[in-house]
VEXKOL-316776 format. One line per 10 residues: for each residue x, y, z of N, C-alpha, C. Coordinates in steps of 0.1 Angstrom, whole numbers. Layout:
N
X/Y/Z/X/Y/Z/X/Y/Z; ...
END
This chain:
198
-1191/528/394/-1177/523/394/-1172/524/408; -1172/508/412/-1164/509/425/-1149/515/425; -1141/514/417/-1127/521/416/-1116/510/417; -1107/513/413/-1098/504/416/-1088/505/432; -1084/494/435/-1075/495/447/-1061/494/447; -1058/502/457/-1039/506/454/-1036/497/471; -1030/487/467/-1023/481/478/-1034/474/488; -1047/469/483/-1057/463/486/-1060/468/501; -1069/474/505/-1076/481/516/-1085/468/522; -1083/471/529/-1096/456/534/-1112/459/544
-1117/447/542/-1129/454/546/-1128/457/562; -1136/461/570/-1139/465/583/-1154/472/588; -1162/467/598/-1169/471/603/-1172/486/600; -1181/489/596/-1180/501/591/-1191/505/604; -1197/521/599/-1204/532/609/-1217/525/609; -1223/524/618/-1240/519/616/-1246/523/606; -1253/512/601/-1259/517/586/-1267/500/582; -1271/504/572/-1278/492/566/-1267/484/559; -1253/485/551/-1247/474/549/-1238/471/560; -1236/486/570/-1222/483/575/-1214/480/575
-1204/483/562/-1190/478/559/-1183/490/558; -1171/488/559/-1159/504/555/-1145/496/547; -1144/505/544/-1124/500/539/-1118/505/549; -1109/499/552/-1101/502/561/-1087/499/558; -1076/511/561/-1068/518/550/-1051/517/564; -1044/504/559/-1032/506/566/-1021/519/563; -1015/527/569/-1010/537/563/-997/539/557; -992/526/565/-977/520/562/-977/513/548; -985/508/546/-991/502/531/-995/510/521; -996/518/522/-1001/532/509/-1010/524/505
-1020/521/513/-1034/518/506/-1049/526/506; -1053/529/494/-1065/536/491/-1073/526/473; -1082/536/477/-1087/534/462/-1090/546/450; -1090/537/440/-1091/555/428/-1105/548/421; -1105/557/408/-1114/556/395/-1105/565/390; -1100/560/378/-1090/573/369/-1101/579/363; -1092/588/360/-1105/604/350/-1110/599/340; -1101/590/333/-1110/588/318/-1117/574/325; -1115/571/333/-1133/561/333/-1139/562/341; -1140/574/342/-1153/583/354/-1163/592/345
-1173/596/352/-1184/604/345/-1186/610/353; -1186/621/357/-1195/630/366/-1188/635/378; -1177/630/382/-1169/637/390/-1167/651/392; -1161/655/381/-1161/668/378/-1171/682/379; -1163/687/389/-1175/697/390/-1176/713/386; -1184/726/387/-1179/734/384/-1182/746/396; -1199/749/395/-1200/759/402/-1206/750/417; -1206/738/420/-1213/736/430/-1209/722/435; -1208/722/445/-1199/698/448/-1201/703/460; -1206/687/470/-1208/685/482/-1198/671/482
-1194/669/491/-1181/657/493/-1184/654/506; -1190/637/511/-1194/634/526/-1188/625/528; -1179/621/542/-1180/608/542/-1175/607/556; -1176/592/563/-1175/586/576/-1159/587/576; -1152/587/586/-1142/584/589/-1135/583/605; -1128/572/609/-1119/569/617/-1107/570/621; -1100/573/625/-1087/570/627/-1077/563/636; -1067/557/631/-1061/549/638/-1051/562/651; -1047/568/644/-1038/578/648/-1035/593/645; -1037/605/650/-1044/616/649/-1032/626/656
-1025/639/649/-1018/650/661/-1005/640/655; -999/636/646/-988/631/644/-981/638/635; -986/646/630/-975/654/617/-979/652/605; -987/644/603/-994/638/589/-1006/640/583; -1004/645/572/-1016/644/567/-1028/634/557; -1038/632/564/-1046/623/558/-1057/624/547; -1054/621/535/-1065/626/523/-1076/616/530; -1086/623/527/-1104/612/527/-1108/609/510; -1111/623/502/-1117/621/493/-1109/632/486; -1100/628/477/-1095/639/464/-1095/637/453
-1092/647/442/-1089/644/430/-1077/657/426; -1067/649/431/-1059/662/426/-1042/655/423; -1038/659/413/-1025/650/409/-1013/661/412; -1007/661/404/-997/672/405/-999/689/402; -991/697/408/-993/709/404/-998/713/390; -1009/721/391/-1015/724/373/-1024/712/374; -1032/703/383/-1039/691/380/-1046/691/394; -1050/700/403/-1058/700/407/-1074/703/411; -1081/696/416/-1096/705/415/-1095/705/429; -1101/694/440/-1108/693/451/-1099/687/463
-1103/685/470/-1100/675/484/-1108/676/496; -1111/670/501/-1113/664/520/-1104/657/521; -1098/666/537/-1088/660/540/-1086/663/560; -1076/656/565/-1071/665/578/-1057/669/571; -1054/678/579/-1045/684/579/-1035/677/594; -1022/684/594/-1010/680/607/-1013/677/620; -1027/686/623/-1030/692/634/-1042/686/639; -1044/672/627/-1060/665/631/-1072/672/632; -1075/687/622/-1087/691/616/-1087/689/603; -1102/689/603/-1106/683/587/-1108/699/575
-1103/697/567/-1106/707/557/-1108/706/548; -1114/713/536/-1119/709/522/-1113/722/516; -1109/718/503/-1101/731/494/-1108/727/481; -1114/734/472/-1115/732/453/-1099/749/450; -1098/743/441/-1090/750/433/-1096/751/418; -1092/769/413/-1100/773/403/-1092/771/390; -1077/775/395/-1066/771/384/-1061/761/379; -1065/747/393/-1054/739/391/-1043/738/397; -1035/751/401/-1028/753/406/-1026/760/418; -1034/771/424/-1037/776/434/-1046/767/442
-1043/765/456/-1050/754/459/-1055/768/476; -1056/781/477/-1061/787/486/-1075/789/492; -1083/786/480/-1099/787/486/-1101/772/493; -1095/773/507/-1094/763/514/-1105/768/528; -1108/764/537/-1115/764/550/-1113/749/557; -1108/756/568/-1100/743/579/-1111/743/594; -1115/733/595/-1123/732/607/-1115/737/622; -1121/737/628/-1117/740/644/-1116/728/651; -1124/717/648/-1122/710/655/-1108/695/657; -1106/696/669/-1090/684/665/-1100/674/670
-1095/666/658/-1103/649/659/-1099/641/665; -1106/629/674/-1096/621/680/-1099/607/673; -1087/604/674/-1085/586/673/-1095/580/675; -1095/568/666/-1106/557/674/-1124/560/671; -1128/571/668/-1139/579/673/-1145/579/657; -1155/578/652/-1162/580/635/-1168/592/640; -1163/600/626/-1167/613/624/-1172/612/610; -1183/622/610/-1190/626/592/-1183/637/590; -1179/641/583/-1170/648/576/-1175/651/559; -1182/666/562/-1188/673/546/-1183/687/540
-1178/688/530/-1171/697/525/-1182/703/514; -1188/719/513/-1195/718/504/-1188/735/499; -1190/734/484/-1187/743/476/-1200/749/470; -1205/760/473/-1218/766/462/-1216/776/455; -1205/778/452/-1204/787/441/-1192/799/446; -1201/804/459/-1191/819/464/-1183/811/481; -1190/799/481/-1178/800/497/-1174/787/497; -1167/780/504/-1161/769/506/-1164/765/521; -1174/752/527/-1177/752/540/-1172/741/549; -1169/737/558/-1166/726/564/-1175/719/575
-1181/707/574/-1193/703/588/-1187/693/590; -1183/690/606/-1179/676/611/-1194/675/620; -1195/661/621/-1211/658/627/-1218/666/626; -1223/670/612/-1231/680/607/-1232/695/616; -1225/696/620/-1220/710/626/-1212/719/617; -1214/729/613/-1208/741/609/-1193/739/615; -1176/735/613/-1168/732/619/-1161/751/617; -1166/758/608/-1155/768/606/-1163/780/599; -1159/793/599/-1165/802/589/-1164/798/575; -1176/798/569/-1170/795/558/-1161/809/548
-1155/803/539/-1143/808/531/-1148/812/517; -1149/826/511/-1151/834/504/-1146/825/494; -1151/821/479/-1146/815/467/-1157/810/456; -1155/823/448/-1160/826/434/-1154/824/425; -1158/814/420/-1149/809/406/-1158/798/400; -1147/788/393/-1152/775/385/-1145/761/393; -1147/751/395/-1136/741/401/-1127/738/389; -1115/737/385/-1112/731/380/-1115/718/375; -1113/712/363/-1117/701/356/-1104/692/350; -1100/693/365/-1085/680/362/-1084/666/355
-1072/666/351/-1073/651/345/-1070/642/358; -1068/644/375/-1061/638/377/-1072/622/381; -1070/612/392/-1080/605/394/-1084/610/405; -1099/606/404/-1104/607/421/-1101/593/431; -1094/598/444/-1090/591/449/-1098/590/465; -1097/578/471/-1103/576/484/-1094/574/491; -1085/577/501/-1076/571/511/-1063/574/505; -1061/585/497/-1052/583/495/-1052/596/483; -1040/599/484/-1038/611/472/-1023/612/462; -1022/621/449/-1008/621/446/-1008/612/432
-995/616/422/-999/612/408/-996/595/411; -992/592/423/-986/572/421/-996/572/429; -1005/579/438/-1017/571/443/-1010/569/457; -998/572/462/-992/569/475/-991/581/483; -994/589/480/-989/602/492/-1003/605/501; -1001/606/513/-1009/613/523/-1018/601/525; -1013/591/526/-1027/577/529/-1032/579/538; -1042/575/542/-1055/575/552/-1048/561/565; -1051/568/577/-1044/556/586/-1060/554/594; -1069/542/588/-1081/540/597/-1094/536/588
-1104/540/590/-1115/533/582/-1120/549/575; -1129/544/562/-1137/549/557/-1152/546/549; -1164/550/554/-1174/548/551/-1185/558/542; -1193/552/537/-1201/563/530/-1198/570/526; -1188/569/513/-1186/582/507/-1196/586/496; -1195/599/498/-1207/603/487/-1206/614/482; -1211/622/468/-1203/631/464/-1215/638/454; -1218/654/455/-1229/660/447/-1222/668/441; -1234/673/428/-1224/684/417/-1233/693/426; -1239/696/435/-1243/709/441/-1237/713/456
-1242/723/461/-1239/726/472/-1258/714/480; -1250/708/491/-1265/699/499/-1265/715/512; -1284/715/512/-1286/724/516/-1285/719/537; -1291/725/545/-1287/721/559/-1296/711/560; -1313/712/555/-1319/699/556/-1313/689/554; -1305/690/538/-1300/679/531/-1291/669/541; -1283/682/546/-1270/672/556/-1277/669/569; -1286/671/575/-1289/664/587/-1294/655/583; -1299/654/570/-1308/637/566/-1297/631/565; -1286/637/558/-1271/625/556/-1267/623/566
-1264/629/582/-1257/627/590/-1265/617/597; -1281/621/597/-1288/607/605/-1294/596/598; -1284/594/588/-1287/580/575/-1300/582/571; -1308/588/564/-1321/587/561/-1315/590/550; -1323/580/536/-1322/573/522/-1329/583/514; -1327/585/506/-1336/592/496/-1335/607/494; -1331/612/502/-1333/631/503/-1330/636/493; -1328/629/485/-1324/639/472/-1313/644/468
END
């Protein structure tokens, strides 16, 4: 399921790769894309999710925050996210209640404009990790639980129950998304596009 689109995202040169294409996400436009919960399958995770994807930015260090890849609606409706934060680092949070959104880990690195970064967020059960260009961005973050299993939709470029809040200002490519934790082999094959790894 490609997903549906909120404010039509357009195509754009995407990261080197074999199709080469990205969405590319005006910010002023609240454009992203979803798949709502009841016509998804497999989203949903519990003890283990890996969340990857390409991203650019138009504009970075502004006060804003940019979702990549979430599923989280309103308070009591959350599970997951990749995201930057105010400060132009990338971070990944699951939430166990729904509502507590703390087992978060925020990278170190500030991202710059203009520049494609891979961006992986992996949950295995006890910690929560963050890798930009398959580098370790942060210690990872202590978190034993279950992810929650929200109704909300999973969304690309975009987050929030209307689908408008925190839009993505720039391109996004290759998103990809596991019910496990991907081991360090795993992600150096994803960071240097090699097909098949399992």
């Amino acid at each position: 399921n490609l997903g549906v689109a909120v404010a039509a995202p357009t195509q754009t040169t995407g990261f080197t790769g074999v199709a080469n294409h990205a969405a590319a996400f005006a910010r002023a436009s609240s454009q992203g894309l979803y798949i709502s919960d009841a016509a998804q399958s497999g989203l949903d995770f519990s003890t283990g999710l890996t969340i990857a994807c390409r991203a650019k930015f138009t504009a970075l260090n502004d006060g804003n925050y940019y979702a990549l890849v979430v599923k989280e609606g309103a308070s009591g409706n959350y599970s997951y996210s990749l995201a930057l934060n105010s400060a132009g680092k990338a971070f990944f949070r699951v939430s166990f209640d729904g509502i507590s959104l703390a087992k978060i880990v925020t990278g170190s690195t500030t991202l710059t404009a203009g520049v494609w970064y891979s961006i992986v967020g992996v949950f295995d059960g006890s910690t929560v990790s963050i890798f930009v260009n398959n580098a370790s961005d942060a210690t990872p973050v202590s978190a034993v639980g279950t992810v929650f299993n929200s109704t909300a939709d999973f969304m690309v470029g975009c987050s929030g129950v209307a689908r408008n809040a925190n839009c993505m200002g720039g391109s996004i490519d290759d998103v990809a998304v596991w019910s496990r934790a991907l081991d360090s082999t795993e992600r150096a094959a994803l960071y240097a596009l090699v097909d098949n790894f399992g």
